[in-house]
N, C-alpha and C positions, 0 to 999 in steps of 0.2 A: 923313568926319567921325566915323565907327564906331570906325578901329581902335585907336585907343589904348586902346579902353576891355575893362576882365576881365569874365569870367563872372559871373552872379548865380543863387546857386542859393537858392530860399527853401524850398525841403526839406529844407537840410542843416542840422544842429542848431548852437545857436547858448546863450552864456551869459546865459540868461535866467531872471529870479527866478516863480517859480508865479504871483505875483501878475501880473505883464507876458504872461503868457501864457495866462490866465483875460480879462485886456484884451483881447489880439489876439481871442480866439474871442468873447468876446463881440460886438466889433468888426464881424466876418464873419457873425455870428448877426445883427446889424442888416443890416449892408449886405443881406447875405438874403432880409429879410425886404422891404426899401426899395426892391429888384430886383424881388422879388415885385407888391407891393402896385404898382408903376408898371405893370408889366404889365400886370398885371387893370385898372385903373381908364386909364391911360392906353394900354396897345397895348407891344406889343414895342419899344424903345427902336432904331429903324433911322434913323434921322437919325442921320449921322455927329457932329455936335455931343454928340449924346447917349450916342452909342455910345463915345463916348473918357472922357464924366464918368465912367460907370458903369465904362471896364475898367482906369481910372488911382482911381480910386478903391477898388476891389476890390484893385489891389496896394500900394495905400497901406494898408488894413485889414492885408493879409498880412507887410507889413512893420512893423508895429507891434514893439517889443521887439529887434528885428535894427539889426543896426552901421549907424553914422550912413551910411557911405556908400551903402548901398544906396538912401535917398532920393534923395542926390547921383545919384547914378546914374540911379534913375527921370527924375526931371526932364530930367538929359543928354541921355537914350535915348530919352522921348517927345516934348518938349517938339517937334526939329525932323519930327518923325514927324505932329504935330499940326498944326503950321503949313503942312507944305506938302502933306497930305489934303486940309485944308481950303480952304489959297489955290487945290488945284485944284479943290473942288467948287464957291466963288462965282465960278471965273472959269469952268467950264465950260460955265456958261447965256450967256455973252460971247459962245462960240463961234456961238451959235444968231443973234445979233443982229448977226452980221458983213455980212452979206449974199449971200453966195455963193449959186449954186443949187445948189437939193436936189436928189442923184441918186435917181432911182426905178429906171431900166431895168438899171443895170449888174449890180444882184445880182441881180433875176428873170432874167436870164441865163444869168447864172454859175450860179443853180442846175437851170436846165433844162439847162444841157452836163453837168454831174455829173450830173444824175437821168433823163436820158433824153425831155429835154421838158416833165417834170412840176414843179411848184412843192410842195416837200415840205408847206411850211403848210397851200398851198389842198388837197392831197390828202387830210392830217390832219386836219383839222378837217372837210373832208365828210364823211370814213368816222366822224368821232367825236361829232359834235355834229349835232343837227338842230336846222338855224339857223332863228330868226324875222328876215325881213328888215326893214327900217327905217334911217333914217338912221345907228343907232348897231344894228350887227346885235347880237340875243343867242341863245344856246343855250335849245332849248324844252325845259322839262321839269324838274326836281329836278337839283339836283349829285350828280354821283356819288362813288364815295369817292375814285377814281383821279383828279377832280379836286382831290381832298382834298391829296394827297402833290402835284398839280404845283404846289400853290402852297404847299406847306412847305419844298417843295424850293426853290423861287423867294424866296420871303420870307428862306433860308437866306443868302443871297448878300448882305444888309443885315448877319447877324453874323458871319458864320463867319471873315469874313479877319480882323475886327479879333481876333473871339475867341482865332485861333490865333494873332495878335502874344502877344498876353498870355501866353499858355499858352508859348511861346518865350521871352519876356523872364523868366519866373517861372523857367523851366528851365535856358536854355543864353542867356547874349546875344549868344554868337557866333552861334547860327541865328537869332536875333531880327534881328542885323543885317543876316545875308545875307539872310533874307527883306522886309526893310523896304525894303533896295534896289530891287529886285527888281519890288517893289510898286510903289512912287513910280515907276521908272522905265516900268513896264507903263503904270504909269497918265498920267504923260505923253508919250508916245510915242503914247498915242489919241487924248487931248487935244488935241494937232499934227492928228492928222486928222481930227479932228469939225471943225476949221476949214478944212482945206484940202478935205475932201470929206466933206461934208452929208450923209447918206443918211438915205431914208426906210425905215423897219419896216415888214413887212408888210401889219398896219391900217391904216398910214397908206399906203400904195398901193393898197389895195383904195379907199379913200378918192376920192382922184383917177383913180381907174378904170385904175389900172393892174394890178390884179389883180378878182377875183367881187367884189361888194360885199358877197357874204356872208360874205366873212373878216373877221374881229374880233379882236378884243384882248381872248381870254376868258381869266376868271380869278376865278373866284367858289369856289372851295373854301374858304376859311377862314368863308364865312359857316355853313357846315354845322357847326363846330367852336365857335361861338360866340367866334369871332374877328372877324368882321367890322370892329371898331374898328382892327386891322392892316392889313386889306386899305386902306380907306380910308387910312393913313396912305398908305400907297403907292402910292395915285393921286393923292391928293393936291399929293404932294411931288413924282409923276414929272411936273405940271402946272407946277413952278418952274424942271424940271430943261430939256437939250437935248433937244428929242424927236427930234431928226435924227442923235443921236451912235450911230450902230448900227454904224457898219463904223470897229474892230472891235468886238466883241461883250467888253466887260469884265465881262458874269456871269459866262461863260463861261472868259475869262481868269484871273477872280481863282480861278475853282474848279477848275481846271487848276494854278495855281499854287502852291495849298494843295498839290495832291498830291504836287507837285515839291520840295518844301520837309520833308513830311513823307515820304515816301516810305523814305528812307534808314534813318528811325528807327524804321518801325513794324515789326513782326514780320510778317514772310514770311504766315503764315493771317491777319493781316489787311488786307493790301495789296488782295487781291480787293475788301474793302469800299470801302477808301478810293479806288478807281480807278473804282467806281460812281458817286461825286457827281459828276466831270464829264457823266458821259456822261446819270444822271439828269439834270442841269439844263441839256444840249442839247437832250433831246427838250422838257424844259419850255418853253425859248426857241423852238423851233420850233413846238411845238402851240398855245401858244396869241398868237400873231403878233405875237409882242415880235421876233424876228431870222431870217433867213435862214440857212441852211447856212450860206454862204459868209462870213457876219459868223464864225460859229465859226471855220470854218478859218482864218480872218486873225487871229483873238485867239488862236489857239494860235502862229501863226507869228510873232504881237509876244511872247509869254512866251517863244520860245526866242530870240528875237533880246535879248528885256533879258538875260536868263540868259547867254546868249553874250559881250554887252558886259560884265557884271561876271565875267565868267569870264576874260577876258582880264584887265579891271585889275586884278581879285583875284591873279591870277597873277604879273603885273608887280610889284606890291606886294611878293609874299612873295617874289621873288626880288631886290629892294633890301635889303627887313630882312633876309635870307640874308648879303647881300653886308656889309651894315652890323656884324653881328655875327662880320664877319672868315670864313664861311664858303666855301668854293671848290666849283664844279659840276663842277672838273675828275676 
């Protein structure tokens, strides 16, 4: 449903009167400011609902004074981007009320044949936390800063994919499209198996006793930063969400995906950085008993299979329009 559609660059200059372009910035100085002001008083905008007003609004600001079609275009470009995030984020609480049983045993296994025995969570979290036990375990003692980053890096994973649509749609919408595929497809390809296979997170096995009951679902860094009204959004809302959809692991996936999508375009000395978010937001997923190893390695191995599948009909495509424009591969 992408290809027909041209690039849109909104950095490229355009004829516009001072007056139309004194509008646009001021435009962006509110939107700014309205970004601003929601965070502080309301929390970082990670509900996908919210996350699409604010990044369809900011290229709406940017578009102000530029050719009627690039409206046209936003609309085209986000409109099915929108509907079908969203149709999978209210149907993937469905998948929790299907009834299947929840697996607990199959990934504490998988990670004991990879690690020698050991459960990388429960390892992690003995050597890093000294737990109070209780029905709901917590870490004794002040946060430290290192929990600071695992949960900025965590919190990370509510903006960064939509951010980097945006930032692609502003730039190129040919990489806007190949990554929007890419994405929908990651994202239901997990969806299929949050229903067909349930699995329980860590916490939630420590839980039923299939792991120490001293593992937990820690995550209190943002209270140190005077964030806390964040944090709470995110437990909040993971309280609406599937708590069983872990295999595979889509923080993991979407932040692996970023790098796949960007990768080609950033400069060689910054590639070392950008090849860090994944692997930061694996130990975050592991330390603090949101996923197993093994949820990771299957969310990378569903990003190379979507990427695989649109790599093939991307292919297939461009050698039709080859053929259609009277070209020969002979």
């Amino acid at each position: 449903m992408f290809e027909r559609l041209t690039d849109v660059d909104l950095t490229a200059p355009t004829r516009t009167t001072p007056a139309i372009v004194i509008v646009r910035r001021a435009a962006l100085c509110a939107y700014a400011v309205v970004l601003v002001w929601s965070c502080v008083t309301v929390g970082v905008p990670i509900a996908d609902d919210r996350l699409f007003v604010f990044a369809v609004a900011g290229l709406l600001c940017a578009s102000i004074g530029r050719p009627r079609r690039q409206l046209r275009d936003l609309v085209v470009d986000w409109a099915p981007f929108v509907v079908m995030i969203l149709g999978y984020d209210y149907s993937r609480g469905w998948a929790q009320r299907v009834g299947l049983g929840v697996h607990f045993q199959p990934q504490i296994t998988a990670d004991r044949v990879l690690f020698g025995g050991h459960v990388p969570t429960v390892w992690l979290q003995e050597h890093l936390y000294t737990v109070v036990p209780g029905p709901v375990p917590l870490p004794a003692g002040a946060a430290q800063w290192w929990e600071v980053a695992l949960q900025l890096v965590y919190v990370s994973h509510f903006v960064a994919w939509i951010a980097v649509a945006a930032v692609l749609w502003a730039s190129s919408r040919h990489r806007f499209h190949w990554y929007v595929r890419r994405l929908v497809t990651l994202s239901y390809l997990a969806f299929v198996t949050y229903v067909v296979f349930p699995a329980a997170p860590p916490w939630m096995a420590a839980q039923y006793g299939f792991l120490p009951a001293t593992v937990g679902r820690f995550g209190r860094g943002l209270d140190v930063i005077g964030l806390r009204v964040v944090g709470d959004l995110v437990t909040d809302g993971a309280k609406t969400q599937n708590q069983v959809a872990a295999v595979p692991s889509l923080h993991f996936g979407f932040a692996l995906l970023i790098v796949v999508t960007l990768w080609p375009h950033v400069k060689p000395a910054a590639r070392r950085w950008l090849a860090a978010y994944p692997v930061a937001m694996a130990l975050v997923l592991v330390i603090t008993g949101e996923h197993y190893v093994i949820d990771l390695v299957l969310g990378a191995l569903y990003v190379a299979a979507s990427c695989a599948v649109w790599r093939s009909i991307e292919a297939r495509r461009a050698v039709r329009s080859f053929a259609r424009r009277g070209g020969s591969l002979s």
